[in-house]
N, C-alpha and C positions, 0 to 999 in steps of 0.2 A: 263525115259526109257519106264516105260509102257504105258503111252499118249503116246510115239511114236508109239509104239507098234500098239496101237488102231487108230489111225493115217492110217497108210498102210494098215495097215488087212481092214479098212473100203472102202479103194481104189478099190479091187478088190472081193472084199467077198457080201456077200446074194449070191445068188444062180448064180452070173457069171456064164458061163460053162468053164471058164477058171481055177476056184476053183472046179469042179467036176471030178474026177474020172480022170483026166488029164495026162496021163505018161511021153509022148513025143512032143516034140518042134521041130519039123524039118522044120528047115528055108523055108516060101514060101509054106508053108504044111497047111491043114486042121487041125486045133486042136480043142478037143473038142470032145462032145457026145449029139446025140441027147437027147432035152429035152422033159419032160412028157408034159400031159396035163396042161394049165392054164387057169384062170378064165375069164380072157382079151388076147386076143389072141395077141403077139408080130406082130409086122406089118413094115413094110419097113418107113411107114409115120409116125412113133413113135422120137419125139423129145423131149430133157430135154434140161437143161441151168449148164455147168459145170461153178465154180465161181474159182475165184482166190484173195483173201481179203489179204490186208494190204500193199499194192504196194506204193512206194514209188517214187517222180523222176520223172515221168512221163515216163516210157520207150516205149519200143515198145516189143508188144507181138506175137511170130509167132506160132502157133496151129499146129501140125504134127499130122495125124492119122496114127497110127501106127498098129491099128486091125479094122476091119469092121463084120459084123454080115450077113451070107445069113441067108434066109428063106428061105419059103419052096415055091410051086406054087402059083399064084397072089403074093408074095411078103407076103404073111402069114405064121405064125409060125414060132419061132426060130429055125435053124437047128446047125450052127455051127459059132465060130467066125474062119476067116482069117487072118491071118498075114500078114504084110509087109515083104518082103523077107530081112532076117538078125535082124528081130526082132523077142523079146519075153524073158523070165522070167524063170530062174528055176523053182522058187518056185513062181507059180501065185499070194499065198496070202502074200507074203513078200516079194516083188521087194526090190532089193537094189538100195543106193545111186550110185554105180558103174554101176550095169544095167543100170540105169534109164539114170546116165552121158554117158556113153558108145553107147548106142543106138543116144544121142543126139548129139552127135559128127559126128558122120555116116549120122545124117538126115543134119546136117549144113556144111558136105564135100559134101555129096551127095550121099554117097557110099551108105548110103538105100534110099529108092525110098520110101516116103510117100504115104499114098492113098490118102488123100489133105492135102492142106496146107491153111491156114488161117492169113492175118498179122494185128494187130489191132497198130496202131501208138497213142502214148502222151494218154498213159492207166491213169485212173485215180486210185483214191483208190482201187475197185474191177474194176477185168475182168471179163466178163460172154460172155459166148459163145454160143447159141440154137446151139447143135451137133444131130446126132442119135448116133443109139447106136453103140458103139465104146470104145478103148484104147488113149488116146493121150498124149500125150507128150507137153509142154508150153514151149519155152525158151525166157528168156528175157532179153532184152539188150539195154542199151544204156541209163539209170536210170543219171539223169540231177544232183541228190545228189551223183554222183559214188557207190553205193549203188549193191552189186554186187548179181546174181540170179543165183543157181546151175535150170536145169531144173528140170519142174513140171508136174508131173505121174499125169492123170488126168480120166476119166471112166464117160461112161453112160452104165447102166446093167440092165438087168430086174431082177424084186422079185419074189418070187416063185406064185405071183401074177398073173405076165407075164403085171407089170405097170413099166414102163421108169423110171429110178431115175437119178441122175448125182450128182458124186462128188463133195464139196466144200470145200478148204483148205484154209489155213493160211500160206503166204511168211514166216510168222516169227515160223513156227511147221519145224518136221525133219522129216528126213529119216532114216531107220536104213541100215547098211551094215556089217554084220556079228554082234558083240557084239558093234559098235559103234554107235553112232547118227550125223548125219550131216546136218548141217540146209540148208531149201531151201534157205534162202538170210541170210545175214550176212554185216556188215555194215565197212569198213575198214576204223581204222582211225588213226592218233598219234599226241602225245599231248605231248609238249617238257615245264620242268618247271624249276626254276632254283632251286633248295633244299638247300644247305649251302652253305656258305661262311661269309665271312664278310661282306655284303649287308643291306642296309636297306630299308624293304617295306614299302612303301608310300601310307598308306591305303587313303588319299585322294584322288589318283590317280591313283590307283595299278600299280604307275611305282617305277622299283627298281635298284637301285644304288647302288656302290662301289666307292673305290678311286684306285688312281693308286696303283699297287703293289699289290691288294688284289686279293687272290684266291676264282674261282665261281666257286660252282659244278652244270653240269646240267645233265639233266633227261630227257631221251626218252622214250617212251613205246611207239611200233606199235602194234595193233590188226590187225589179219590178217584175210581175207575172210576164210569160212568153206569151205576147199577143199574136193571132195569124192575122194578114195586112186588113180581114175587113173587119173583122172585132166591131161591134159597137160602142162597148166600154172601155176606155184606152184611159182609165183615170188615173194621173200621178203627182199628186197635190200633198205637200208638206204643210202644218202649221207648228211653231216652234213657239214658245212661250217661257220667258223667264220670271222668274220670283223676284218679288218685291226689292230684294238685297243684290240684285246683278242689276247693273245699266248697260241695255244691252244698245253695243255701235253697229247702226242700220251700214253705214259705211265701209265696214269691215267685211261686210258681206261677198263669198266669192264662190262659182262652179267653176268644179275642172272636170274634166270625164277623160278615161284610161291616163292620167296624168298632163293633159292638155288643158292648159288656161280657156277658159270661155269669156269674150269680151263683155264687162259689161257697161251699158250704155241708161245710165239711170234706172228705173227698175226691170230693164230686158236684160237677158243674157244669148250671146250670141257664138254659135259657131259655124265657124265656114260662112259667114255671113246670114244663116239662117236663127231664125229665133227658138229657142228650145225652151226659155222658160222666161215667166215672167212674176215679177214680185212683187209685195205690198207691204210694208212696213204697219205694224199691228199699236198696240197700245203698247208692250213691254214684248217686243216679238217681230213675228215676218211672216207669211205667207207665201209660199213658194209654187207656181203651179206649170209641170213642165209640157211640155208636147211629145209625145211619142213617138210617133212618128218624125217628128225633128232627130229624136234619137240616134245616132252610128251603132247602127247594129256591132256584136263582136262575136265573129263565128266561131272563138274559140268556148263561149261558154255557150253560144248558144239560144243568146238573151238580150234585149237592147243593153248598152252600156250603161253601168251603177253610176249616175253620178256620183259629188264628194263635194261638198257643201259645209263651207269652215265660216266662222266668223268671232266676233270676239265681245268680251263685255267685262265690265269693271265691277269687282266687291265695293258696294258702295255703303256709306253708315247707318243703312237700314240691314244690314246682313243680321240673320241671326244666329247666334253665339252657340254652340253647339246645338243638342237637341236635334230636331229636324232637316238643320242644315238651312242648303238654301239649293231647290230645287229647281230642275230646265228640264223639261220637258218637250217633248217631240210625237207629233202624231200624223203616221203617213197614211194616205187616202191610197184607194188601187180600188181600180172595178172587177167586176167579175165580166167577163168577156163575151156573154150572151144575154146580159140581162141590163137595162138603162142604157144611157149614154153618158159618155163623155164628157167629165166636171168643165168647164168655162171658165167661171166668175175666178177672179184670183182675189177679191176685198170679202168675200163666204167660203165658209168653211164646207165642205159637201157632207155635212153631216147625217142628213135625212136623206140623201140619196138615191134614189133604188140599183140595186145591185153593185152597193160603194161599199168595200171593207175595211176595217181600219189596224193597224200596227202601233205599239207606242214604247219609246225607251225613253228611259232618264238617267240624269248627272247629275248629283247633289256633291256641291264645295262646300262644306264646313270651315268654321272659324273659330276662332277662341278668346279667351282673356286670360289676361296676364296677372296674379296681383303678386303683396308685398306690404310688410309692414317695415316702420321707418322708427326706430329708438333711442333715447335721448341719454341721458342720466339724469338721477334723482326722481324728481319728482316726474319728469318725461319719459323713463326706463318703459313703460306700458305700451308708447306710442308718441313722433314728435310729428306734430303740424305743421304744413308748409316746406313740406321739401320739395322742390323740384327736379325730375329722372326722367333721362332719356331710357328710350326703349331702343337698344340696336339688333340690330341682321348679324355684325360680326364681331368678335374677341377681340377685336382693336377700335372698337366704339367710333368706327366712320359713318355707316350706313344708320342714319336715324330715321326710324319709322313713328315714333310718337314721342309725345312730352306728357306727362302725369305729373301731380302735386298732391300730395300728402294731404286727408284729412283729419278733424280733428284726434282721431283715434290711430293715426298715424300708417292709416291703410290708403295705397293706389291702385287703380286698375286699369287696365290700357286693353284695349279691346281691338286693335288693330294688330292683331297674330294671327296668324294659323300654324299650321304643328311643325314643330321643329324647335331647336337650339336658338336662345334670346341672352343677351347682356344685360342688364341692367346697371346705371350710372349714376350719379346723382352731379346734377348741374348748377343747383343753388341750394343752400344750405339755407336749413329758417335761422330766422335771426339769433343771434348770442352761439349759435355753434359752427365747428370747423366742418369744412367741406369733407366727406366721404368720397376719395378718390379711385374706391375701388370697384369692376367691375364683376358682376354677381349672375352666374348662369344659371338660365331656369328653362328649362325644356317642356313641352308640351307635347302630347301626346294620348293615346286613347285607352291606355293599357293602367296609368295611375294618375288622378287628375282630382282637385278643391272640387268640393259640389257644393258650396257655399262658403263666405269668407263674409269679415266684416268688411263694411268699406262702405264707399259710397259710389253711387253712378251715375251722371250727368248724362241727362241727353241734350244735347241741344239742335235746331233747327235753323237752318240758314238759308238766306236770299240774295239772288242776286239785283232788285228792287231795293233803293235806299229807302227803309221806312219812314223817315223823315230828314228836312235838309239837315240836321247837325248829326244822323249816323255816322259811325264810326267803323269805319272798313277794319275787319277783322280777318279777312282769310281770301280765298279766293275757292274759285269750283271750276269745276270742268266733268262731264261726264256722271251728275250729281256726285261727285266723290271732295269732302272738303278735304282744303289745306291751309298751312300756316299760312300770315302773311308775309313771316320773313323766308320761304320756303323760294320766294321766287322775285327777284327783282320787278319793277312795273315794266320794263321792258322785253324780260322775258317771259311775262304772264302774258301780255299784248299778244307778241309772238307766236304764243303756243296756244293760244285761244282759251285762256283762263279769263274767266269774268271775276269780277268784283264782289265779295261774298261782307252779306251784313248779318248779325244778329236778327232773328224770327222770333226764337221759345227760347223756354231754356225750363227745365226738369229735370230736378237731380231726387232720385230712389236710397235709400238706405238699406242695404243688404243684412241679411240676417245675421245675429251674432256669433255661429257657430260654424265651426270650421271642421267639415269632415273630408277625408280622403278612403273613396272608395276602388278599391284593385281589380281589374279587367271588368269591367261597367260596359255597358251598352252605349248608342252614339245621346245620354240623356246628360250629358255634362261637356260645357266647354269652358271650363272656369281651372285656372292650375295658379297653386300659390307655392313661392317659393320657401324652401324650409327654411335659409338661413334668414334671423333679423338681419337690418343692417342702419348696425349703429353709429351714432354720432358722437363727437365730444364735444367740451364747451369749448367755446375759443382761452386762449392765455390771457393773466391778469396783467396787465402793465401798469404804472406807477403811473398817479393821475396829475395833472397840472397845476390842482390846486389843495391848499391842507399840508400836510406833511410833507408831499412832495416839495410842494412851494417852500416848506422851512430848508428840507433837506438840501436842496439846488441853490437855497443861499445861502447857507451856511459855509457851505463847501465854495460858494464862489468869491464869498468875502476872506477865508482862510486862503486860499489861492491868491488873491490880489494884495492880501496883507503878506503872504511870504515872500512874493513876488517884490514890492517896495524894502520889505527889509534886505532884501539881494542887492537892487541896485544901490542903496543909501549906502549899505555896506562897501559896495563895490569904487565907490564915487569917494567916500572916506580913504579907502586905502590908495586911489590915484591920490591923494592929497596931499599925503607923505611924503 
């Protein structure tokens, strides 16, 4: 604050006569007093070079003079500076950010009539200007990074010298306006990241994935340009939009700002009891639109506080399987501070705007499939039919994430993965063979992954509307994300707010027959087949109940009972004795 300080005081201070003895401003008036004697006599042909450093974008820069300096006859000695009618400064040595805005507004309507005007186009790092001596005003606009500029209070003065100096500032130093500081540019931007869930980062690639069913929480924070209090444009409007494969929960929706909970009261959010922003829940999405001025300034950067904007949404069985992923998207509104006003509507987007600009970041989760062939012997050795495998999370096959069944070519695929370490088990054997007790690890990942496999794939569609009274409840939903129905007792689905899920479609594709494995590939595969078969045997032969058996089991049982009778006869003979 006191660099700023020293900042402004240095804009119009040494000996100005604007900082001397100064009482009254009246618009289109002479102000000022004349000045003493100086060493170098002030002169009409007296020119300095005002600078403007740290510019960014390339913009365009338009120069307004807003006070001018008479002399006396020949155009010798300071007498007084002149205004522009409707400009000028309480307090000469500490112009506010509001003055300074205020005045700029008026020279870009029109309503003040500049003494010239100056346009420099595709400004580079610094702007410098040869001015005389004078007030001016800088506003800049049209920054190629969006990169946005309150106007810049700019001065050539003499020293008590009576030698020309001219101002040179810093885009990136402030303004003060009462107890506040507001920077001359400020950079607007938002940065969307996914924070928890069950995901795994894929530091080879920093792409990151889920499977079906699992909840992602993501993270928004917009930074907003440093408005001064009368701004016209105060625009700071969020729309967030998910892809088809996330169900995104309107409910999970939360603001905090510098780490403080924001209450929210259906679609308002509130602090300190004031409302700061208000929301609308979209088709697969939200609309966020805050108040500015609700805002708690923070004087440590200098800028209203960044909100943090979290919410969450489920991989549902519309996700698609690598490739393109499944994208969220985020696009932050901010106006530019001299031009329209101020967005409203929070159910519109401020697209067409005037003087609305826009930011946008995204999140793509990715997913995959799992497959596997299942083999017999003899005449099944190729592929056996009908087996059914669990898919698990861990090496001790507790966590089951899906069920697959073998087709006729004895290929499964399970599509409820994302990247990471998977078991594979088999839970029913096809018929005539023994159960395959063993579990079989197959990892997914971006680096070697199937871009095609045989098999087959099932889609199917489900409702939670019985199609007709003898439907047959198959599953349950929540969140459109299906599940089994023995996943959850009817009391625990009640419970948890799962509905009753029936048979819709049902569409099953036939995958091509060739199996390739392509090594450090692009995000254009989410298909990974395990190398090992996993085989089965036939069950044991047992001796049957009829045929041979039936001779075998009586033969033996009539030799049994016949040596049995010759024992006791025997035995009954010799009591006899």
């Amino acid at each position: 604050m006191k660099n700023a300080k020293r900042i402004v005081a240095a804009l119009l201070a040494s000996s100005m006569v604007l900082g001397m003895s100064v009482t009254t401003f009246a618009a289109g008036t002479t102000v000022g007093s004349k000045q003493g004697t100086y060493e170098n006599k002030p002169d009409a042909a007296d020119r300095a070079t005002v600078k403007i450093t740290g510019i960014t974008g390339s913009p365009t820069v338009t120069l307004y003079q807003i006070a001018e300096v008479e002399y006396g006859p020949g155009n010798v000695e300071f007498v007084d500076y002149k205004w522009a009618a409707g400009a000028g400064f309480a307090d000469p040595k500490n112009p506010t950010a509001n003055e300074i805005n205020a005045i700029a507004q008026k020279l870009t309507d029109t309503t003040i009539t500049p003494i010239s005007t100056d346009t420099t186009q595709n400004v580079g790092d610094t702007y410098s200007k040869e001015v005389e001596a004078g007030v001016y005003i800088a506003v800049i606009t049209g920054a190629t990074d969006d990169k946005i500029y309150n106007p810049v209070l700019l001065t050539a003065t003499y020293d008590k010298d009576g030698k020309l100096y001219a101002s040179e500032v810093g885009s990136d130093e402030n303004y003060l306006y009462g107890s506040t500081a507001v920077a001359k540019s400020s950079m607007p931007t938002v940065d969307k990241e996914i924070k928890d869930g069950t995901f795994t980062d894929i530091s080879d690639s920093s792409k990151e994935t889920a499977s079906i069913g699992d909840v992602v929480s993501y993270e928004v924070t917009p930074k907003s340009p440093s408005y001064p209090e009368n701004a016209t444009n105060k625009t700071f409007f969020i729309s967030d939009t998910l892809s088809e494969g996330l169900t995104f929960d309107y409910s999970s929706l939360t603001v905090t700002i510098s780490g403080q909970s924001v209450v929210r009261e259906g679609d308002t959010f509130k602090l300190n009891g004031n409302v700061i922003a208000t929301a609308k829940e979209t088709a697969n999405g939200f609309n966020l639109n805050f108040d500015y001025n609700a805002l708690v300034y923070n004087e440590d950067t200098q800028a209203a506080y960044e909100p943090v904007v979290t919410y969450e949404a489920v991989i549902n069985e519309k996700a698609v399987v690598g490739g393109l992923g499944n994208p969220n998207g985020v696009i932050y509104y901010y106006g530019n501070p001299n031009e329209g006003d101020t967005w409203k509507p929070v159910d519109e987007k401020p697209d067409q705007a005037p003087g609305v600009e826009t930011k946008e970041d995204t999140e793509t989760v990715y997913t995959y499939q799992l497959a596997f062939i299942k083999t017999g012997e003899g005449e099944d050795a190729d592929g056996l039919a009908g087996a059914v495998f669990g898919i698990y999370k861990d090496e001790n096959c507790t966590e089951l994430i899906d069920k697959v069944t073998t087709n006729e070519k004895g290929y499964a695929v399970s599509t409820n993965v994302g990247a990471g370490d998977y078991w594979v088990k088999e839970l029913v054997a096809p018929e005539g063979y023994s159960l395959n007790d063993k579990a079989y690890k197959i990892t997914a990942n971006w680096k070697t992954a199937t871009t095609t496999v045989t098999g087959t794939v099932t889609d199917r569609t489900y409702t939670t509307e019985s199609p007709s009274k003898d439907a047959v409840q198959v599953g349950w939903i929540k969140n459109g994300v299906f599940y089994a129905l023995d996943e959850f007792t009817k009391e625990e689905a009640v419970s948890g707010g799962y509905q009753e899920a029936y048979l819709d479609s049902e569409n099953t594709t036939t995958l091509p027959s060739e199996t390739t494995v392509t090594e450090n590939q692009d995000a254009g595969s989410g298909t990974v087949m395990l190398g090992d078969k996993i085989p089965n045997t036939h069950l044991t032969k047992l001796p049957g109940t009829g045929g041979i058996g039936t001779t075998v089991f009586t033969v033996g049982g009539c030799m049994i009972m016949i040596a049995a009778a010759g024992f006791y006869f025997a035995s009954r003979k010799k009591e006899n004795r």
